[in-house]
N, C-alpha and C positions, 0 to 999 in steps of 0.2 A: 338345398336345391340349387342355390346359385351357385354355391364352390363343386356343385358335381357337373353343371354346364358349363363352368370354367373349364374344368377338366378335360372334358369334351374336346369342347372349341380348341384347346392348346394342341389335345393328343388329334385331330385333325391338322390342324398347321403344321404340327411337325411332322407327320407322315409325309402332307404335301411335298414338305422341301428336303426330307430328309431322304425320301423312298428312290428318289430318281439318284441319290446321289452315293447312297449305298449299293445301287444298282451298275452306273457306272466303274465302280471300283471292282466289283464281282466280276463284271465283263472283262476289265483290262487287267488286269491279275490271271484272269481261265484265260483270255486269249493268248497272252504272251507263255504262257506255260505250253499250251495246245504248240504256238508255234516254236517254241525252245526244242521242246521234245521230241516234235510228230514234223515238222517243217522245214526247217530252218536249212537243213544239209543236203535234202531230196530236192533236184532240181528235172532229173529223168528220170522217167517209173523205170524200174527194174525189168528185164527181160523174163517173161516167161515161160517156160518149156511148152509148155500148150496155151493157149490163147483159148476160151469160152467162145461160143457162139452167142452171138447179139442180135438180138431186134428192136430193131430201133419205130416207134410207135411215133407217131406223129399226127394228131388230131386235127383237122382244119375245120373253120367253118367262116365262110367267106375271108377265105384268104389268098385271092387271085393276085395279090400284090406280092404278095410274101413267101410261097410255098415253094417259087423255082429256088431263089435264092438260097431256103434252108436245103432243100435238098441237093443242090449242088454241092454246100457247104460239106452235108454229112457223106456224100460221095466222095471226098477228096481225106476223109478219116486214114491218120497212120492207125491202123488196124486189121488184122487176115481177115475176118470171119463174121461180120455181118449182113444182115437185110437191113433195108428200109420199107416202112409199111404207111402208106399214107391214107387217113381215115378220115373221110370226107362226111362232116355229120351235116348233110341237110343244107349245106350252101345255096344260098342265091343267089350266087355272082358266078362267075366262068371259073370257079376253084377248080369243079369239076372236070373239063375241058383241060385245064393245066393238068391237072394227076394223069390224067389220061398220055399227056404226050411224054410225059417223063417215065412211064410207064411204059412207053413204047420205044423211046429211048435208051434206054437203060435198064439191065438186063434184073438188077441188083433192087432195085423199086419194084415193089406189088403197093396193090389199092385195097381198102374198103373200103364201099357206100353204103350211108344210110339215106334213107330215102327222107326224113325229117329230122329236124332238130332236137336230139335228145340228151345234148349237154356232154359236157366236157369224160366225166367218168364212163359214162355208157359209151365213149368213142375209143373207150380205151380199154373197154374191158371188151367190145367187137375185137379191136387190133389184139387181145390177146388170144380168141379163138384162133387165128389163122399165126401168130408165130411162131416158127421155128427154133429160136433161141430158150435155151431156157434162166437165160440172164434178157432183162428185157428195159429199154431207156425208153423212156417218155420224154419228148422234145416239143414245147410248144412250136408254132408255123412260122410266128417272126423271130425264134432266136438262131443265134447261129454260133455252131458249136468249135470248139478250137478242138485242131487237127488228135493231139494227143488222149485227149479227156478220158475215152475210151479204155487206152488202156490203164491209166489211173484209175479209175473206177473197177476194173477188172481184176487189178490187186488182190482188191479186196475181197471180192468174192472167190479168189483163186485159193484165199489161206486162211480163209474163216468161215469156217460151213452155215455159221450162225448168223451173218452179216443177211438182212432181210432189204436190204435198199443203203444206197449211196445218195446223199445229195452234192450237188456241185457248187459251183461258185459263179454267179450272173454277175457278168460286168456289162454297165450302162453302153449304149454303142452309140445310143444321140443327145449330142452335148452341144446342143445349139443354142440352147434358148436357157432362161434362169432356172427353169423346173429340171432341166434336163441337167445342169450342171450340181445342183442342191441333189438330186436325186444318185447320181455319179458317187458324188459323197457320203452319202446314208446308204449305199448299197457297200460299200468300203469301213466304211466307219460302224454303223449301226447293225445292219443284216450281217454281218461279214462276222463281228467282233462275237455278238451274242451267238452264235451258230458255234463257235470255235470252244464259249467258255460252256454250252449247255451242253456240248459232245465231253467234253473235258470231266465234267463233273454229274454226269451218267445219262441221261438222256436229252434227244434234243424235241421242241415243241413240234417243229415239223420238216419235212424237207424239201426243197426250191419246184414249185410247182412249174417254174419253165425248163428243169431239165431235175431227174431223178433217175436213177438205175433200181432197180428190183431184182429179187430172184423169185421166178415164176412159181416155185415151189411153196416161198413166201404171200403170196399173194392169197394162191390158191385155200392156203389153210385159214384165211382170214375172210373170202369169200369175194375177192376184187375190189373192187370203188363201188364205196354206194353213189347211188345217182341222186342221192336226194339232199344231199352236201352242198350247200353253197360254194366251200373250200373243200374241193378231193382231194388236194396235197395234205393239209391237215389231220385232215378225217383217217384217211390210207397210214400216215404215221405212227396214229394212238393206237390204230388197229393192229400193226404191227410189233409196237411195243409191249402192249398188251398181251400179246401171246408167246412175248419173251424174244422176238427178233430182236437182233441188234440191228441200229442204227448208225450211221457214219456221215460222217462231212468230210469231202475232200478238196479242199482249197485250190488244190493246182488242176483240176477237171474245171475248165474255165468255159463258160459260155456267153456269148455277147445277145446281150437284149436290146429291145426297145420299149420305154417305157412312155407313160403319158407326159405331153408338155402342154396341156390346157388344165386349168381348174376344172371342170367337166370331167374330165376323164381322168383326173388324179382323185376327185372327190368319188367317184363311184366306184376307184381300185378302192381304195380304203373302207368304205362303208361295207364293200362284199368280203376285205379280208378279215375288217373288225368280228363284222357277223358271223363269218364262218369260223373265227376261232369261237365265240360266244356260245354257237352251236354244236362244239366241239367239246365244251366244258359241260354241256348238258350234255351232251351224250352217254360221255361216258364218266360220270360222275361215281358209278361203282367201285371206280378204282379207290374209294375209300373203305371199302369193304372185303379187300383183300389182302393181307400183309404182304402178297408175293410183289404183290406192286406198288411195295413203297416206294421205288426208283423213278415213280412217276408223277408222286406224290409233291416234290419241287416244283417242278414245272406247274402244273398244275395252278399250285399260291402264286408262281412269280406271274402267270398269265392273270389271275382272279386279282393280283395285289394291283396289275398295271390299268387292272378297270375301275376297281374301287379307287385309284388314284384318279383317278378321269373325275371321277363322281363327287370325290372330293374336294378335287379344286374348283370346280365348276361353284357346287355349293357354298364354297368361302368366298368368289366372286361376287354372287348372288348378295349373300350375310352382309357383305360391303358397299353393295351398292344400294340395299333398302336401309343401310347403319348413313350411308353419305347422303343420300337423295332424300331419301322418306322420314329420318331421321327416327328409323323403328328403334328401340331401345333393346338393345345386347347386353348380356353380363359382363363382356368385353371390349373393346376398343379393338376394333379389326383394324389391323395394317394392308395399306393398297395393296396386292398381290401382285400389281402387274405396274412396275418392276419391284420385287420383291427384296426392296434393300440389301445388309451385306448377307442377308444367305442366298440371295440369287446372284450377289457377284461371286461369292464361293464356288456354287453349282454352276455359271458360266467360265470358270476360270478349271475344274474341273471338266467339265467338257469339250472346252478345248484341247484338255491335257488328252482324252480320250481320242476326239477327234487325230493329233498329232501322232496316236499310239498305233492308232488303229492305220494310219496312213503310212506309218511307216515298214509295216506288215503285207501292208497292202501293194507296196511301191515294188515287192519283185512283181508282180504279175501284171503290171501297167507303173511303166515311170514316168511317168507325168499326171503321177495323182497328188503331186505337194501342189499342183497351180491351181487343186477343187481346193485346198485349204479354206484360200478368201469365203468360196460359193458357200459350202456346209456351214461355218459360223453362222446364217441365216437358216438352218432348220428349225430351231426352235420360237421363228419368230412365223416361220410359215408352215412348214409340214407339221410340226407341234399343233399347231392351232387346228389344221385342220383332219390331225388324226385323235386329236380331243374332241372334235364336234360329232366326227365319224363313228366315234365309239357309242355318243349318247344316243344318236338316231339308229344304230346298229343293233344294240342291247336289246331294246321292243320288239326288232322284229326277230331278232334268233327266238326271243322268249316266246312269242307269239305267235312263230313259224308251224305252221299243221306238218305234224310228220307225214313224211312218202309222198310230201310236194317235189317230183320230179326239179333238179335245177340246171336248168337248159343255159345258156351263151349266150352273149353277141358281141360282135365284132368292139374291142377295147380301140381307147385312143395307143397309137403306136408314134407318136410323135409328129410336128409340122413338117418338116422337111426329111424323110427317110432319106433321100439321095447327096445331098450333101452331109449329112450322121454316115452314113454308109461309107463316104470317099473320105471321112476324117479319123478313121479307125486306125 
């Protein structure tokens, strides 16, 4: 009995420090291939003979601060042939009032109202009753989209019948503060890197919920966004893959965000995004019962591998601290985890390698991303920490979630200072 909880206890330790690190190498090996191949020489999308028509869907809900702005933005798009459709779910603030004069302004702007707050997918499946495009971008209300994106994303649907959605590429726009600069970096380093190696090597987990393209045709067969998804980007993904759309990432379709710069609002993005992958993995769990979607079947372990790693360091934490304080008796001598001797300076000295990989990929589409270097070497002391806590409190409630619990919105942290982020772009 003792030499089989030995076992254990080992084949947990090693997972711990070994999973992130084999993870790592998977990323930067698929990213740099993604960008050899697919990247490296396209700097201007290609002209093409006809240009799609676009509706571009934009969901608000009290976004009186933020909605002139994106829509200016997406006004000033080098592209012939879109609308913008601004879809007011239930605001309490003067969103309303805004939509309205830009709407009267501008010929090219239509509105939907809804008269209450029914969440982010039901604002988006209203914006697709009334579009005109049969290619359709969803644009959250504070990002703002760079002029070209459009037709990058257009590519693709122009030369591959089968492409069911694009996702783009969110770059941080408020870099004021330490969250805002660490965040800069994991959206370059982390989101940026896994997006390139999960396109690479057949599907990817999901696509950028503050900016996505679709093909209406696509959507339709899959029955739109449920509403009852904590994460719709997620949820709209598997549904798509699942019925055999392709999927795509297009790196140079660049959109500028704002992201939280408080603990408050960084800890409740993560908890909803935990969740909603967690509730994603329940959903559609059938996908083990189909051989057509073995392609899916990856993703799938690498999401289930990165919970069960949560789960497991947590509990060796635990094991260590009743083995040090209580002096419970273990079949083994647990070593401190935190810092986890020379295999955590391996895994920091890889990670950095990552970090520096993934920067340097990143450095055409923002050159001045080697001075986030300093900032990101702190994500695993801060965002680690607290995307490990977000997963434990996250897991209970996907598992526990009552289905066709509608999931409605509210206004996210968008950072301390928009106007100086904004004038440092």
């Amino acid at each position: 009995m003792k030499s089989i909880l030995i076992t254990i206890f080992q084949a947990v330790s090693d997972f711990v420090y070994l999973y992130p690190l084999l993870m790592s190498f998977v990323w930067m090996i698929g990213g740099l291939i993604f960008f050899w191949r697919l990247e490296r020489k396209k700097r201007t999308p290609p002209e093409l003979e006809k240009y799609p028509f676009f509706s571009v869907l934009v969901p608000c809900h009290n976004e009186q601060d933020q909605v002139e702005d994106t829509a200016l933005h997406l006004l000033e798009l080098d592209y012939p042939q879109y609308e913008i459709i601004l879809i007011d779910d239930g605001s309490a603030d003067d969103t309303v009032s805004r939509i309205h004069e830009l709407c009267s302004r501008h010929e090219r702007v239509r509105a939907v109202y809804l008269k209450t707050n029914q969440g982010k997918a039901a604002a988006l499946n209203a914006g697709c009753l009334v579009a005109k495009g049969d290619l359709l971008l969803s644009i959250d209300a504070d990002a703002l989209l760079d002029k070209k994106s459009l037709k990058w994303m257009a590519l693709h649907f122009a030369q591959f019948p089968r492409v069911g959605a694009v996702t783009g590429n969110p770059r941080v726009l408020n870099r004021t503060t330490l969250l805002g600069k660490i965040q800069t970096g994991e959206y370059a380093t982390i989101i940026g890197l896994i997006k390139r190696s999960q396109r690479l090597f057949g599907k990817v987990l999901t696509v950028s919920g503050v900016m996505a393209a679709f093909r209406k045709e696509a959507l339709a067969s899959v029955g739109f966004w449920d509403t009852d998804m904590v994460t719709e980007d997620i949820d709209i993904t598997w549904k798509l893959e699942k019925k055999f759309w392709d999927v795509r990432y297009e790196p140079r379709a660049v959109c500028w965000v704002l992201v939280p710069e408080t603990f408050r609002g960084l800890w409740r993005q993560r908890v909803r995004w935990a969740q909603g992958g967690v509730e994603v993995l329940k959903k559609h769990n059938d996908i083990w019962e189909d051989w057509r979607q073995r392609r899916l079947w990856p993703v799938f372990v690498e999401y289930t591998c990165s919970v069960l790693w949560v789960f497991s360091f947590w509990t060796l934490v635990l094991l260590w601290v009743e083995q040090l304080v209580l002096n419970v008796p273990l079949p083994i001598r647990l070593l401190p985890p935190i810092p986890p001797l020379w295999t955590g300076s391996i895994l920091a000295a890889v990670c950095l390698i990552q970090f520096a990989v993934s920067l340097c990929i990143d450095n055409i589409y923002d050159k001045k991303m080697f001075r986030y270097l300093f900032w990101v070497v702190w994500y695993p002391f801060i965002y680690w920490m607290i995307n490990a806590v977000a997963i434990v409190v996250a897991v209970p409630k996907a598992l526990l979630k009552k289905k066709g619990t509608k999931a409605v919105w509210s206004s996210p942290d968008r950072g301390i200072d928009k106007i100086s982020a904004t004038g440092g772009r």
